[in-house]
N, CA, C and O of each residue as an XYZ file, in Angstrom:
448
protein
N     114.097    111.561    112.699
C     113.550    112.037    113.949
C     114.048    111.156    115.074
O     114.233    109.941    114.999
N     114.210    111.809    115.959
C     115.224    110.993    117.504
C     114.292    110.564    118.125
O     113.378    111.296    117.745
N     113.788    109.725    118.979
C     112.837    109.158    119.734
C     112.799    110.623    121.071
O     111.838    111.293    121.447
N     114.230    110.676    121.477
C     114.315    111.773    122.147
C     113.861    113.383    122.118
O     113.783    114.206    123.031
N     113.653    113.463    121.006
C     113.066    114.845    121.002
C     111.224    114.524    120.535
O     110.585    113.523    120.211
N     110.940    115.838    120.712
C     109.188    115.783    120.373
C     108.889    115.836    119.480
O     109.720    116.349    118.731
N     107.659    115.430    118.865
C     107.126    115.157    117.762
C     107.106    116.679    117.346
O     106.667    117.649    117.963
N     107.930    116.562    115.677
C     107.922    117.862    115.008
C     107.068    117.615    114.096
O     107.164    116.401    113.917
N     105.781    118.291    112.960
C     105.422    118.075    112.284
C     105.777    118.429    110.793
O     105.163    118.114    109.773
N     107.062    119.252    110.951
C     107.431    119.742    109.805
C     108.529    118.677    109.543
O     108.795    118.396    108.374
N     109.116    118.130    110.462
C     109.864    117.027    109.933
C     109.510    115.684    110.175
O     110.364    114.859    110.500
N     108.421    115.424    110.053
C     107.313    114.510    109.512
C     106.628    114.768    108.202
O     106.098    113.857    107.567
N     106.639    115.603    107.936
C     106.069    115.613    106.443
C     106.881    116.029    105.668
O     106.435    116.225    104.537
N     108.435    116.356    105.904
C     109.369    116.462    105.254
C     110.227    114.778    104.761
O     110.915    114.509    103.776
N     109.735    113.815    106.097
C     110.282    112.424    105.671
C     108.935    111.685    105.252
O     108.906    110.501    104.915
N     107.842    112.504    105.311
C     107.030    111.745    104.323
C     106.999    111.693    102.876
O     106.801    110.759    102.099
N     107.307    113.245    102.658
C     107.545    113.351    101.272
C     108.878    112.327    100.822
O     108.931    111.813     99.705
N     109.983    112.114    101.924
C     111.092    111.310    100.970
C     110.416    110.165    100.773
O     110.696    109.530     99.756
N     109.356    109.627    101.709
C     109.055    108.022    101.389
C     108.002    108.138     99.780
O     107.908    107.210     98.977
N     107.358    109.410     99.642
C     106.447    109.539     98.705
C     107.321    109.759     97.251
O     106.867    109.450     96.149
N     108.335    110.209     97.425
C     109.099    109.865     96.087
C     110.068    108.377     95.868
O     109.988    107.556     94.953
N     110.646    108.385     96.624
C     111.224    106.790     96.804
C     110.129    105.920     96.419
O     110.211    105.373     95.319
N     109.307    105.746     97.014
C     108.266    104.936     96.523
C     107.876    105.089     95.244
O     107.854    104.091     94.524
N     107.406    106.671     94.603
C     107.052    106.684     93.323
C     108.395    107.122     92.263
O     108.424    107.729     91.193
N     108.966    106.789     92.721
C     110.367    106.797     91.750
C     110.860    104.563     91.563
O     111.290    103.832     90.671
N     110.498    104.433     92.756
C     110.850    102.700     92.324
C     109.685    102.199     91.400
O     109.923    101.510     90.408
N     108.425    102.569     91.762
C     108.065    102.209     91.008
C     107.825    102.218     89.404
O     107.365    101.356     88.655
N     108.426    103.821     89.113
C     108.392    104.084     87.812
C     109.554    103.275     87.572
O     109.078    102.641     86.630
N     110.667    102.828     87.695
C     111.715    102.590     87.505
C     111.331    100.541     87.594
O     111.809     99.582     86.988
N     110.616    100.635     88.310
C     110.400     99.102     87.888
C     109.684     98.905     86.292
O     110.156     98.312     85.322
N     108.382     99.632     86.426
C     108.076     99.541     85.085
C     108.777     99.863     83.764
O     108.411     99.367     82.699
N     109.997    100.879     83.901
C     110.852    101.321     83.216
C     112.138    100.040     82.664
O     112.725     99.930     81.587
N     112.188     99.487     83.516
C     113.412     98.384     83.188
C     112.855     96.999     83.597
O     113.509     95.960     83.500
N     111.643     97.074     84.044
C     111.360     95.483     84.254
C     110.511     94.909     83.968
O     110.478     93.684     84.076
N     109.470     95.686     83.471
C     108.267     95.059     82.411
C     108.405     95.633     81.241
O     108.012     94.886     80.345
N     108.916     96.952     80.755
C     109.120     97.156     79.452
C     110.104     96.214     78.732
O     110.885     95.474     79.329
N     109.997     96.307     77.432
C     111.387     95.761     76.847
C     112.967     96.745     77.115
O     114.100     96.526     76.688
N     112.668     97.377     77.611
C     114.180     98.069     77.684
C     114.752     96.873     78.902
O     115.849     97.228     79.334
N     114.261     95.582     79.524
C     114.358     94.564     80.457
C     115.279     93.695     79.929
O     115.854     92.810     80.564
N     115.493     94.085     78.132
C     115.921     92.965     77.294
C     117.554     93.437     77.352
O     118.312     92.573     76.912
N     118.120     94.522     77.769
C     119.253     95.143     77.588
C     119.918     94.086     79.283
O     119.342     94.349     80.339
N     120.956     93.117     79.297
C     121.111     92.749     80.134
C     121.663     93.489     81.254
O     121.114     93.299     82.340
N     122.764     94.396     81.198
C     123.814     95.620     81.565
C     123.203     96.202     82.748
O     123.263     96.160     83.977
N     122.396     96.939     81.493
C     121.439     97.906     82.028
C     120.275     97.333     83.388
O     120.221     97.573     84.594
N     119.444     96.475     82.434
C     118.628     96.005     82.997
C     119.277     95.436     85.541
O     119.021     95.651     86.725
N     120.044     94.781     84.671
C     120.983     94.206     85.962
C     120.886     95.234     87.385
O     120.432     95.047     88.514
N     121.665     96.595     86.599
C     122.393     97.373     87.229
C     121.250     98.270     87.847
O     121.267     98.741     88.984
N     120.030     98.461     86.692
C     118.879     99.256     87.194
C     117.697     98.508     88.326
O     116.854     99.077     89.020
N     118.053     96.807     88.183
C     116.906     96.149     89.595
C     117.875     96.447     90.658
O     117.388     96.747     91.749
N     119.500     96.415     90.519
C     119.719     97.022     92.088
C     119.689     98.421     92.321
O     120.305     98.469     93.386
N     119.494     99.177     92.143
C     119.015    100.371     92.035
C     117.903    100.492     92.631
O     117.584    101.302     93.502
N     116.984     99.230     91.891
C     115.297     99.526     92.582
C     115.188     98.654     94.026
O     114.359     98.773     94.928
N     116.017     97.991     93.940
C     116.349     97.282     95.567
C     116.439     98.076     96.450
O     115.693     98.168     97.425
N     117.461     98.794     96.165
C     118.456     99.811     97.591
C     117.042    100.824     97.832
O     116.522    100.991     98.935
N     116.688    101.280     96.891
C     115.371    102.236     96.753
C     114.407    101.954     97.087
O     113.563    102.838     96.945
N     114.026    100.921     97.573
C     113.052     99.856     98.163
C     113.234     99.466     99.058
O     112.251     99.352     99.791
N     114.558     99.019     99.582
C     114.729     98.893    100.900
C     115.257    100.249    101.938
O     115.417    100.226    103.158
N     115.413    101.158    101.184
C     115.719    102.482    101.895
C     113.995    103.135    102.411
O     113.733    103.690    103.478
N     113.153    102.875    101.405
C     111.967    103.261    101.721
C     111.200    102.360    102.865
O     110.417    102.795    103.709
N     111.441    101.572    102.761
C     110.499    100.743    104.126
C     111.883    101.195    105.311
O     111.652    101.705    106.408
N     112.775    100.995    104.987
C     113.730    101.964    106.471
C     113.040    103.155    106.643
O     112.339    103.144    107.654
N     113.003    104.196    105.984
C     111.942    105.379    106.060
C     110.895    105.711    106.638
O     110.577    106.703    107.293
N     109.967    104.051    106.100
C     108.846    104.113    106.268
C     108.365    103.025    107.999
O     107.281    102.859    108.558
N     109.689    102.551    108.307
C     109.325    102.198    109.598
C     110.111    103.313    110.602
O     110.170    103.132    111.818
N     110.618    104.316    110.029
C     110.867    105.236    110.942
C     110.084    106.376    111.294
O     110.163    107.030    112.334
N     109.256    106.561    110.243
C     107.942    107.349    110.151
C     107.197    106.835    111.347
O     106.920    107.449    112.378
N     106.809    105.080    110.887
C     105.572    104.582    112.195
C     106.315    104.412    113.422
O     105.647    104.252    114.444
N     107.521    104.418    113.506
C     108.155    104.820    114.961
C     107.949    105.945    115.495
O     107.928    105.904    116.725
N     107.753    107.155    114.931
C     107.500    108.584    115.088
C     106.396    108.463    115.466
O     106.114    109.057    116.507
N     105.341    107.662    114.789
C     103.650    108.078    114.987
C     103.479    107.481    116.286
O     102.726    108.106    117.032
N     104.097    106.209    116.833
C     103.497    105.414    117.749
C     103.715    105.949    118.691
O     102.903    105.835    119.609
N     105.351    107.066    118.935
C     105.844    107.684    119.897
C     104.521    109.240    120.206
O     104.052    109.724    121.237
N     104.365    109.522    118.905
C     103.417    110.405    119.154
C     101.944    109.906    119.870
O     101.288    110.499    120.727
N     101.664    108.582    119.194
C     100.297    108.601    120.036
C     100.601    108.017    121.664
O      99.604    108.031    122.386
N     101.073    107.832    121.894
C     101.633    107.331    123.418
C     101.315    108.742    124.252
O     100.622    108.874    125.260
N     102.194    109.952    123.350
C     102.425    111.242    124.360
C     100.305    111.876    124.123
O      99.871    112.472    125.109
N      99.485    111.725    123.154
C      98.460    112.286    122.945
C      97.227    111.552    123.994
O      97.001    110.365    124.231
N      96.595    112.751    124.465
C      95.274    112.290    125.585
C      94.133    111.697    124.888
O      93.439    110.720    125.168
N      94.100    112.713    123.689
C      92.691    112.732    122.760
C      92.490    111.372    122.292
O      93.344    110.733    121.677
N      91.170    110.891    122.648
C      91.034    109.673    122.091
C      90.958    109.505    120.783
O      91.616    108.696    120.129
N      89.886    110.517    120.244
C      89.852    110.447    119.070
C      90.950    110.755    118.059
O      90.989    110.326    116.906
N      91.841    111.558    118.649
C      93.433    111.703    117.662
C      94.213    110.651    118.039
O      95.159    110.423    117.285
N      94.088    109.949    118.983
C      95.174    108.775    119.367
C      94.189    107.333    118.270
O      94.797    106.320    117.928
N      92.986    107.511    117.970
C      92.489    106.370    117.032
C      93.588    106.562    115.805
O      94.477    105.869    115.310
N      93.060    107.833    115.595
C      93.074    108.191    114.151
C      94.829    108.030    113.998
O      95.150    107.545    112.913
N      95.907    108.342    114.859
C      97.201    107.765    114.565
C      97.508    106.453    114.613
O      98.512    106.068    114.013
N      96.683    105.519    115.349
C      96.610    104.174    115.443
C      95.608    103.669    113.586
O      95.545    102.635    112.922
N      95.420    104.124    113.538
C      94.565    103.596    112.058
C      96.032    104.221    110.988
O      96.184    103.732    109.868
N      96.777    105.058    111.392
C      97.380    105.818    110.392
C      98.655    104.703    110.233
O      99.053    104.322    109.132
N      99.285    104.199    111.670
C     100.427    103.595    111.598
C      99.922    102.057    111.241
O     100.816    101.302    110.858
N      98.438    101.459    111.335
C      98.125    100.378    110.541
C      98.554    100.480    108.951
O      99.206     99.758    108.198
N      98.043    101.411    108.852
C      98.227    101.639    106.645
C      99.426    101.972    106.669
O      99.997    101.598    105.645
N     100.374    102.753    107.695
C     102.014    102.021    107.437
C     102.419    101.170    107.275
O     103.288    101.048    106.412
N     101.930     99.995    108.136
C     102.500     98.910    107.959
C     102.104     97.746    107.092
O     102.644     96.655    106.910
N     100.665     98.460    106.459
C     100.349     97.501    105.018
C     101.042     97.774    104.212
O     101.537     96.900    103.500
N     101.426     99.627    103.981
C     101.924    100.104    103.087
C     103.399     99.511    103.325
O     103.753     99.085    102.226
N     104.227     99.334    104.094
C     105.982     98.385    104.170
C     104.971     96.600    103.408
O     105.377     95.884    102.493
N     103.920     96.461    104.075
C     104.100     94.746    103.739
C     104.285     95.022    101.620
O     105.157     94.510    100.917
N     103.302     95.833    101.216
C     103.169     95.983     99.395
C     104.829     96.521     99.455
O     105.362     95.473     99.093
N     105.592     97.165     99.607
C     106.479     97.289     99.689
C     107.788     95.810     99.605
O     108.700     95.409     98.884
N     107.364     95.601    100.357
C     108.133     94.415    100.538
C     107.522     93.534     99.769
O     108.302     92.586     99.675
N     106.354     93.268     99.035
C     106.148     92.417     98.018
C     106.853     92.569     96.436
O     107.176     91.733     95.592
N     106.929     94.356     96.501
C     107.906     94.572     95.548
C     109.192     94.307     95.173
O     109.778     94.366     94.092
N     109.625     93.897     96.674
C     111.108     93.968     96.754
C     111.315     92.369     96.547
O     112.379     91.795     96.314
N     110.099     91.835     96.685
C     109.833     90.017     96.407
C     110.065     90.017     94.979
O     110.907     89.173     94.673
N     109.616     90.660     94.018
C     109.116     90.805     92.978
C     110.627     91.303     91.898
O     111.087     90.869     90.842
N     110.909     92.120     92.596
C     111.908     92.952     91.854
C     113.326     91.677     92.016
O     114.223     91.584     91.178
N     113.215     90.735     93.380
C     114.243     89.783     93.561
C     113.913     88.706     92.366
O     114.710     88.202     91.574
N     112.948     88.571     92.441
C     112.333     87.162     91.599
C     112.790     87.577     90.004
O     112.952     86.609     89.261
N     113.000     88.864     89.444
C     112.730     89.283     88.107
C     114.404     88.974     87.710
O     114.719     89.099     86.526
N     115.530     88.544     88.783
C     116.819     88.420     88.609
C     116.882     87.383     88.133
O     117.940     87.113     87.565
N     115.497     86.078     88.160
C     115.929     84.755     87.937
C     114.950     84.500     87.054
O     114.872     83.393     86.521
């Protein structure tokens, strides 16, 4: 979404859904190669934490382009009560990037 054009809602919940699989695709994929024993295959293992990197760091790109969208939206909105409720929404964005980024702590740390 362009800062320049207006808030669309169909392509807001079209890049929500990419952050909602990215997200639940790294994480299956962490548990898949990094706490199971399939962790023990070095190759594999290697090739599949950068995988969950790029996929992790593509999602918090995503996911701070989302709360760029929302903040632009509540700026243009009068309603107080809908301008809270996007201000509470782009807070749990940005908890949701910090767990994000603890993963990506996590998934770095599992290289060493």
């Amino acid at each position: 979404m362009d800062s320049n054009t207006p808030f669309n809602l169909i392509i807001f919940t079209n890049e929500t859904k990419k952050v909602c699989l990215c997200s639940a695709t790294s994480i299956f994929l962490i548990v898949l190669f990094i706490i199971s024993p399939l962790s023990n295959f070095f190759t594999t293992s290697l090739l599949m934490k950068i995988v969950i990197l790029l996929i992790l760091l593509y999602t918090i790109y995503l996911n701070n382009k989302q709360t760029q969208s929302l903040s632009h939206a509540s700026s243009v909105i009068n309603s107080e009560k809908l301008k809270s409720q996007l201000k509470l929404n782009i807070i749990c964005s940005y908890v949701f990037t910090i767990f994000i980024g603890l993963l990506v702590i996590f998934v770095i740390k599992s290289f060493f």
